[in-house]
C-alpha positions as CSV (number, residue, x, y, z in Angstrom):
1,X,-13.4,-8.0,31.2
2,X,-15.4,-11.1,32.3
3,X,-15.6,-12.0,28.2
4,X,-12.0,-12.2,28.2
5,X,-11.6,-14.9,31.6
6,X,-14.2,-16.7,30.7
7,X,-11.9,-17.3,27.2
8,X,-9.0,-17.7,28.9
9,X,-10.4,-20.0,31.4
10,X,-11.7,-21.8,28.3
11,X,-8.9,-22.5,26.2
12,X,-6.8,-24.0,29.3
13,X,-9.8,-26.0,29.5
14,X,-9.3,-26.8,25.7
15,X,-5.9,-27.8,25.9
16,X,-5.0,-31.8,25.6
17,X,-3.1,-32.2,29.2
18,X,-6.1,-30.3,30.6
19,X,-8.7,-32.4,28.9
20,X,-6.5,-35.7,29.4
21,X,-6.2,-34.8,33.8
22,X,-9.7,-34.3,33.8
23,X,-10.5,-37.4,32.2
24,X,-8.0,-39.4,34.4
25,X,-10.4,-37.4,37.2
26,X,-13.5,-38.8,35.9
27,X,-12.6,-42.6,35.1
28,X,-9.6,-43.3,37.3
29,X,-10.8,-43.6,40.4
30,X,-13.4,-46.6,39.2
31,X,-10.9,-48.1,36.2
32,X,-8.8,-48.8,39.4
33,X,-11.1,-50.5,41.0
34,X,-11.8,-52.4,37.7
35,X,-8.6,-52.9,37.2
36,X,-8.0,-54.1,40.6
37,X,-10.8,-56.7,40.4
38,X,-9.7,-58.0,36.8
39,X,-5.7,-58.6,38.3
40,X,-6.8,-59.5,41.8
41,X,-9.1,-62.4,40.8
42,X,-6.7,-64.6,38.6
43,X,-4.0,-63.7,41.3
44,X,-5.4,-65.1,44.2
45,X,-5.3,-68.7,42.6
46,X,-1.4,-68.2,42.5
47,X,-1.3,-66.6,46.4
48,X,-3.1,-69.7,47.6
49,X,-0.8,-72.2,45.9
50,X,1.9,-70.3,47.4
51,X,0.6,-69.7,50.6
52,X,1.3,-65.8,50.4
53,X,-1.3,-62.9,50.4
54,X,2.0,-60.0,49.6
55,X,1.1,-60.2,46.0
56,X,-2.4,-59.2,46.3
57,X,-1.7,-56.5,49.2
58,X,0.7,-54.5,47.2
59,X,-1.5,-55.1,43.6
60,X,-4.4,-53.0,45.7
61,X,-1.9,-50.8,47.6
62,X,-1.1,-49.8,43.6
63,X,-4.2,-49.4,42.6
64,X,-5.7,-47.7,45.6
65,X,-2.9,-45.0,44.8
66,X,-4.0,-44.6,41.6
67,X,-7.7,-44.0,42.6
68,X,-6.3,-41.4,45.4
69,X,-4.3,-39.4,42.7
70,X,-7.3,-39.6,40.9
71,X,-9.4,-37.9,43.4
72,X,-6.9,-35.5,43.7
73,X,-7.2,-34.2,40.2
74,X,-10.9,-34.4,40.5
75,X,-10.9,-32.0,44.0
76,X,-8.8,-29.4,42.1
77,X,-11.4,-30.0,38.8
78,X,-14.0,-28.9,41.9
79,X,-11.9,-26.1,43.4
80,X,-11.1,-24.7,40.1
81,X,-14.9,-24.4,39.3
82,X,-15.8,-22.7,42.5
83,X,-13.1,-20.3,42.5
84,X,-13.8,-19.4,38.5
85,X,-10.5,-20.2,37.7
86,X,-9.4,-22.5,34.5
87,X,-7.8,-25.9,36.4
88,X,-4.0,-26.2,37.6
89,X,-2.9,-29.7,37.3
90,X,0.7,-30.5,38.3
91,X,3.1,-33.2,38.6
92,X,2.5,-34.2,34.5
């Protein structure tokens, strides 16, 4: 009985959305921040000559909601592995 889970828990694993949310879990939290950094610094040139920080505020309120969502898939990557289960990612 155990042989059979641990296959079942493996193929989900398998699967290409699977693999593809666990990735996001992995590198999106710090591609955000990247990103963030990359966007951010050519941006703040065009907030000073207009004398308006908004731009930058909502580019990190973006990206810092990426990085959250990230985290999220990555606690239910953590939850899944301590409850033996294969991974449940919704909302894709």
């Amino acid at each position: 009985m155990t042989a059979r889970v641990d296959n079942e828990r493996r193929e989900e694993v398998a699967r290409t959305k699977t693999s593809l949310a666990l990735l996001f879990a992995m590198l999106g939290g710090p591609l955000a921040a990247l990103c963030n950094l990359m966007i951010d610094y050519p941006t703040v040139d065009r907030a000073c000559v207009d004398g308006s920080s908004l731009v930058l505020h909502v580019l990190s309120l973006v990206f810092l909601l990426v990085a959250l969502a990230a985290t999220d898939d990555a606690a239910e990557g953590v939850r899944s592995f301590l409850e033996g289960r294969a991974p449940r990612f919704t909302g894709r």
